[in-house]
C-alpha positions as CSV (number, residue, x, y, z in Angstrom):
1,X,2.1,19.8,162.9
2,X,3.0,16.2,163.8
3,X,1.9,13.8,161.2
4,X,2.7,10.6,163.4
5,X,0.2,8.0,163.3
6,X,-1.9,7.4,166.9
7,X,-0.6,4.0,167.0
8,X,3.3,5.1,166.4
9,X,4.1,7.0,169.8
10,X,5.1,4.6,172.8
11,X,5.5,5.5,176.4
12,X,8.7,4.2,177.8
13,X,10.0,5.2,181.1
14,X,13.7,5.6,181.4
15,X,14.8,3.8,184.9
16,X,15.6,6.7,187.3
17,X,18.1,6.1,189.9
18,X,16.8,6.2,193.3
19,X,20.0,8.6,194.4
20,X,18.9,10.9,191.7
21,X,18.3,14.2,193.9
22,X,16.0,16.0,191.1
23,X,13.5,12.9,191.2
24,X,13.3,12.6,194.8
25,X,12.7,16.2,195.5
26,X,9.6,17.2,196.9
27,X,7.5,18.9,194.7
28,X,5.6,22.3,194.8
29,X,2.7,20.9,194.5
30,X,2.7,18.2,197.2
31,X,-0.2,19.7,199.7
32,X,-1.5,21.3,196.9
33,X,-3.5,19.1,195.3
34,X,-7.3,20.2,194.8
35,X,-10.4,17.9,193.3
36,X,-13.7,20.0,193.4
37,X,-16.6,18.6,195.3
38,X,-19.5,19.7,192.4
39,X,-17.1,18.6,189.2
40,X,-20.4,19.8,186.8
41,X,-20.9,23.5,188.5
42,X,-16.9,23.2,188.6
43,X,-16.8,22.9,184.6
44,X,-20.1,25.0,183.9
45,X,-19.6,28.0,186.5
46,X,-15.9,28.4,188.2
47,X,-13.6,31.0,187.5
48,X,-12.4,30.4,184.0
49,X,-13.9,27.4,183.3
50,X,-16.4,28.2,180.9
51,X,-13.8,29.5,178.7
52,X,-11.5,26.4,178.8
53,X,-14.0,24.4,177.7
54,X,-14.2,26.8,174.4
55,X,-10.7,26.2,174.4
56,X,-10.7,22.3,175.0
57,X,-13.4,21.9,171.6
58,X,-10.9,23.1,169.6
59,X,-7.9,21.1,170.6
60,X,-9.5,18.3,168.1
61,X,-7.5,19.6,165.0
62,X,-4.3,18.3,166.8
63,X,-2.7,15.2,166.4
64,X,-1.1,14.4,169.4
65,X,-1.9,16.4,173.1
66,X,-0.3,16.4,176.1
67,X,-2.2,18.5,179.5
68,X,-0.2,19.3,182.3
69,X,-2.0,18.0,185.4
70,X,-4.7,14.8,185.5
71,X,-7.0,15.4,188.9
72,X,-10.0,14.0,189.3
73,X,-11.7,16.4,187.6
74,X,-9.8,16.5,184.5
75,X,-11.2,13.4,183.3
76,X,-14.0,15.3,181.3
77,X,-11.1,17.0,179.5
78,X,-11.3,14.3,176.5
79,X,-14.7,14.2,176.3
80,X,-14.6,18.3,175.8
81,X,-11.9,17.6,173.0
82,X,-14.5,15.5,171.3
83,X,-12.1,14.3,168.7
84,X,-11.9,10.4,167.5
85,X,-8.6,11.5,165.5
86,X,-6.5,13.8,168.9
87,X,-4.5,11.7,171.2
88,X,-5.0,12.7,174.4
89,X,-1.9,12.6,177.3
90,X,-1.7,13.6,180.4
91,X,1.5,14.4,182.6
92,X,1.2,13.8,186.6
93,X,3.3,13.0,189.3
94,X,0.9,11.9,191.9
95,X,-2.2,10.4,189.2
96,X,-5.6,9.4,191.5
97,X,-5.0,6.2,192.8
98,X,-8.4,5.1,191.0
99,X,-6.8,5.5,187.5
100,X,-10.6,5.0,186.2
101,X,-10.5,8.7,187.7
102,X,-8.8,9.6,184.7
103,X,-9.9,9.9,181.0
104,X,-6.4,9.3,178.6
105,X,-4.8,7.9,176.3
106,X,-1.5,7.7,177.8
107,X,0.1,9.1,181.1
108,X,3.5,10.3,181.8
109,X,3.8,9.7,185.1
110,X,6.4,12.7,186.3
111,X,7.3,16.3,186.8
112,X,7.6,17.7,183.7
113,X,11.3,19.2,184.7
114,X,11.9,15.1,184.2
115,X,10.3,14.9,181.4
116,X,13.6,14.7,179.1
117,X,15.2,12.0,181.3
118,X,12.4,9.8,182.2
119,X,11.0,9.9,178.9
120,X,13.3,10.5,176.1
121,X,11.5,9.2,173.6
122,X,8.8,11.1,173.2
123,X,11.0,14.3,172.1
124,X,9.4,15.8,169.3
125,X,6.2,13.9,169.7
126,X,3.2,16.7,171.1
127,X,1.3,19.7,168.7
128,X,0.2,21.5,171.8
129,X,1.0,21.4,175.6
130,X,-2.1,22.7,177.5
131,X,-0.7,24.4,180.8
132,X,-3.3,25.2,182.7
133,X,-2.5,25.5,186.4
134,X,0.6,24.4,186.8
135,X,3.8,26.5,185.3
136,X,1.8,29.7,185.9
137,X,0.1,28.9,189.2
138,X,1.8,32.0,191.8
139,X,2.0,28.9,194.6
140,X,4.5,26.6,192.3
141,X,6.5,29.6,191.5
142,X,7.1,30.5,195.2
143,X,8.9,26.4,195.2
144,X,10.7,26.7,191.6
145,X,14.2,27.5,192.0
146,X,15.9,28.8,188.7
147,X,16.8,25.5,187.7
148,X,13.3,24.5,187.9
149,X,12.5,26.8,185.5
150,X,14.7,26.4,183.2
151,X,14.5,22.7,183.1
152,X,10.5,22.6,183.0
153,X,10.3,25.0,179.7
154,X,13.3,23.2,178.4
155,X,11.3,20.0,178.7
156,X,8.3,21.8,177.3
157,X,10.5,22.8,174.3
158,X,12.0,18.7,174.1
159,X,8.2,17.7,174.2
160,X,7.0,19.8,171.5
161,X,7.0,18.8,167.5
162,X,8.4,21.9,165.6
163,X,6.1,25.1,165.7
164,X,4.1,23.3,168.1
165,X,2.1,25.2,171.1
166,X,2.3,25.7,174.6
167,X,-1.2,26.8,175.9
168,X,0.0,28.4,179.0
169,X,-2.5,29.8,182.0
170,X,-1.3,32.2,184.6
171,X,-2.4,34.0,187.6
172,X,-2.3,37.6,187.8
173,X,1.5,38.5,189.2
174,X,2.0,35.5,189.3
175,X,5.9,36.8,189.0
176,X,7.2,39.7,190.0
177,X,7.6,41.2,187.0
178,X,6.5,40.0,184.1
179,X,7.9,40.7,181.3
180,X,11.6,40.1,182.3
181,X,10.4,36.8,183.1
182,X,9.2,35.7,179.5
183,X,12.1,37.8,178.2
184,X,15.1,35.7,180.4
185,X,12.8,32.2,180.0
186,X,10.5,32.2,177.7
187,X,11.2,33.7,174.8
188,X,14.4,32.4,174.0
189,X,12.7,29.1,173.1
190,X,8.7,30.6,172.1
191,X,7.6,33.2,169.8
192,X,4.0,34.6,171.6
193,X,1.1,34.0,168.9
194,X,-2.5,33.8,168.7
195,X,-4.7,30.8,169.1
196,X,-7.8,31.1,167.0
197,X,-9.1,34.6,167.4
198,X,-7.8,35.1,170.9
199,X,-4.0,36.9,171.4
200,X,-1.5,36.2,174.0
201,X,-2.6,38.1,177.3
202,X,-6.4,37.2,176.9
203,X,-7.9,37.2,180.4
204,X,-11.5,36.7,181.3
205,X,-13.9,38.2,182.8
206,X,-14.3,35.5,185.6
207,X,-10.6,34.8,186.7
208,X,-7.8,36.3,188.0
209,X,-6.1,34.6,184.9
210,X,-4.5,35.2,181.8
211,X,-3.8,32.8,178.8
212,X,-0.6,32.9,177.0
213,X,0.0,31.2,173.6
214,X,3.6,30.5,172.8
215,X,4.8,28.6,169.9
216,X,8.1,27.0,169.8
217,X,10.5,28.5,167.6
């Protein structure tokens, strides 16, 4: 894993040409964007929450996190991590306007198919990329083109130190099918593992989910 100090990794945006066409395209997500009205019963009761909080306690033996996504309710996600050691990112393109909404220590302020050119930098400089909601989410899918795709798990595979993680979440056919999909864009850059004592494929029993653990070759 990454054995860079917390204080060696610096955020520095790359200056993005306003006639870039891949920065000003709308986004999937624009429309999309949800914040829970009950954030406790949210965490404590909803879907698969319960089980990504089990997953969030053990992200403390990491170095250095980024999590894909930083609404208003992910700003318990570092106090789940509980770790005085883990630094804790967050990648968004439209962050709260309240940034005391958010819980971090560092934002990347983008779509991660940007990653590589607004931040080039930080290549190399994450253990783990926690996914949960975005890549694998059916709606985002419907507005990802196949350069989309390509470029957001090739920024995923910039982004990640060597044999570092992506924790990826999806929804149940979310694709059409499935295993073609992590064949032609997955798996040229991951290798599926385990995390802990859950295998690639876990679903739970609240959900229509299914958690994926894919470690970069």
């Amino acid at each position: 894993m990454n054995s860079m100090t917390p204080t060696s990794v610096s955020i520095q945006e790359k200056p993005v040409s306003v006639n870039n066409t891949s920065t000003m395209k709308k986004g999937p997500l624009e429309g999309w964007i949800y914040e829970p009205k009950d954030v406790k019963y949210f965490w404590d009761k909803m879907g698969d929450r319960p089980f990504l909080r089990e997953l969030y306690s053990r992200v403390g033996k990491f170095k250095r996190v980024l999590d894909v996504g930083a609404r208003g309710y992910n700003r318990y996600c570092k106090e789940l991590i509980n770790s005085t050691t883990t630094e804790y990112f967050q990648m968004e393109p439209f962050p709260p306007s309240d940034r005391n909404e958010m819980n971090n220590d560092g934002l990347l302020e983008c779509y991660m198919q940007e990653a590589k050119e607004k931040y080039p930098n930080l290549k190399r400089s994450f253990d783990l990329v926690l996914d949960f909601g975005v890549f694998g989410w059916g709606a985002v899918q419907v507005g990802f083109d196949e350069s989309d795709i390509h470029n957001y798990v090739q920024s995923v595979e910039f982004l990640l130190d060597n044999k570092g993680i992506w924790l990826l979440k999806v929804d149940r056919n979310w694709v059409p099918h499935h295993d073609e999909f992590f064949d032609k864009y997955l798996l040229p850059y991951f290798d599926l593992g385990s995390f802990d004592e859950f295998q690639s494929g876990h679903s739970v029993r609240k959900g229509n989910f299914k958690f994926y653990f894919l470690y970069k070759k």
